[in-house]
C-alpha positions as CSV (number, residue, x, y, z in Angstrom):
1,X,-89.8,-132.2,237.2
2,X,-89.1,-134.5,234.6
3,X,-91.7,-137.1,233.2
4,X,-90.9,-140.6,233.4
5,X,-90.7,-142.9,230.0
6,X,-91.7,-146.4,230.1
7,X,-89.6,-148.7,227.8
8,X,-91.1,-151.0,225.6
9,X,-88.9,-153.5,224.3
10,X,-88.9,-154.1,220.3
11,X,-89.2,-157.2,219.1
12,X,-88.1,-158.1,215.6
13,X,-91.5,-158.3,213.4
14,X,-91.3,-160.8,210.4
15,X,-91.8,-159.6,206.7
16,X,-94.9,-160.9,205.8
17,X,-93.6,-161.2,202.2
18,X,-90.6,-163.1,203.4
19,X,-92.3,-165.4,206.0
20,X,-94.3,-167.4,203.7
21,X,-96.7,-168.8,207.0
22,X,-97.8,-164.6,207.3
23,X,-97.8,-164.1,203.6
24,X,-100.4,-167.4,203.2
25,X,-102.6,-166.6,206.1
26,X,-102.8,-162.6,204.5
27,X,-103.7,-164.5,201.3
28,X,-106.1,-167.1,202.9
29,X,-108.2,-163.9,204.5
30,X,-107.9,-161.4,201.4
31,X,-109.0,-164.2,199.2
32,X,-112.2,-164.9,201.8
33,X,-112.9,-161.6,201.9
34,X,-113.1,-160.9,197.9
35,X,-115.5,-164.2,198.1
36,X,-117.7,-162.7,200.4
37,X,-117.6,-159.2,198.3
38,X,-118.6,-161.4,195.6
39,X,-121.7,-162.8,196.8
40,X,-123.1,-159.3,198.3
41,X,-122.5,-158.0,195.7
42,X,-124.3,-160.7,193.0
43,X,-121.0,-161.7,191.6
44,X,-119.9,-165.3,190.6
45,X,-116.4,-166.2,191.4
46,X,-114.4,-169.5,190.5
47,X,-112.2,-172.0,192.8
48,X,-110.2,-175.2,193.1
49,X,-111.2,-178.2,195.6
50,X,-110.9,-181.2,195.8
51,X,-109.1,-181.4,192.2
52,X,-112.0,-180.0,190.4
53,X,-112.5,-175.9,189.0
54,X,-116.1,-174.5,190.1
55,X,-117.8,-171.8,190.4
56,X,-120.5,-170.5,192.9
57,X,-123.2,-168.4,192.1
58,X,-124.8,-165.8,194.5
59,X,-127.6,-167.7,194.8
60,X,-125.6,-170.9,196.9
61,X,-125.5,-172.9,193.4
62,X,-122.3,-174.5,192.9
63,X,-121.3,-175.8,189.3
64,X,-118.5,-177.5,188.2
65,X,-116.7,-176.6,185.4
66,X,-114.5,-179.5,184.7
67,X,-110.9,-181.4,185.9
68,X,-108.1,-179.5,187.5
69,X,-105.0,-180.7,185.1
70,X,-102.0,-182.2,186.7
71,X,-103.4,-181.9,190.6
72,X,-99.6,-183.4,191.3
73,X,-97.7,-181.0,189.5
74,X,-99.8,-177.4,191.9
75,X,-96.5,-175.1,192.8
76,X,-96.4,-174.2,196.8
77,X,-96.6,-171.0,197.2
78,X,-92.8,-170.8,198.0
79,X,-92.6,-172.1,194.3
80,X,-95.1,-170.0,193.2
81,X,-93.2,-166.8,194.0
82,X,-89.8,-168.0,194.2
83,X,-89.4,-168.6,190.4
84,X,-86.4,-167.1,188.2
């Protein structure tokens, strides 16, 4: 009697490293997730928005720190890691 194998048909996965949509949404939730580490944990961490550098403090305070420099001239992230 011989046992019966069900097929599953492959599908060609994308290299998240390659696929720059997959490799910014890993980034997007590993950088959330080191935020939130940051707070439990009583650690201050700093950020860009809306031009500006801040930082927020564990205790919801948020400070900024001064001017992002040439907002224009921010590489994508394609840029970012596609340099020579």
């Amino acid at each position: 009697m011989s046992a019966v194998v069900k097929k599953v048909s492959q599908a060609k996965r994308k290299d998240p490293l390659i696929d720059f949509a997959s490799l910014a949404t890993v980034g997007r939730q590993a950088s959330k997730a080191a935020r939130e580490r940051a707070l439990e944990n009583g650690v201050s961490f700093t950020f860009a928005q809306h031009g500006m550098i801040k930082r927020r403090h564990p205790d919801g305070r948020t400070e900024i720190i001064r001017p992002m420099a040439n907002t224009h001239d921010f590489p994508t992230l394609e840029q970012d890691l596609c340099r020579d």
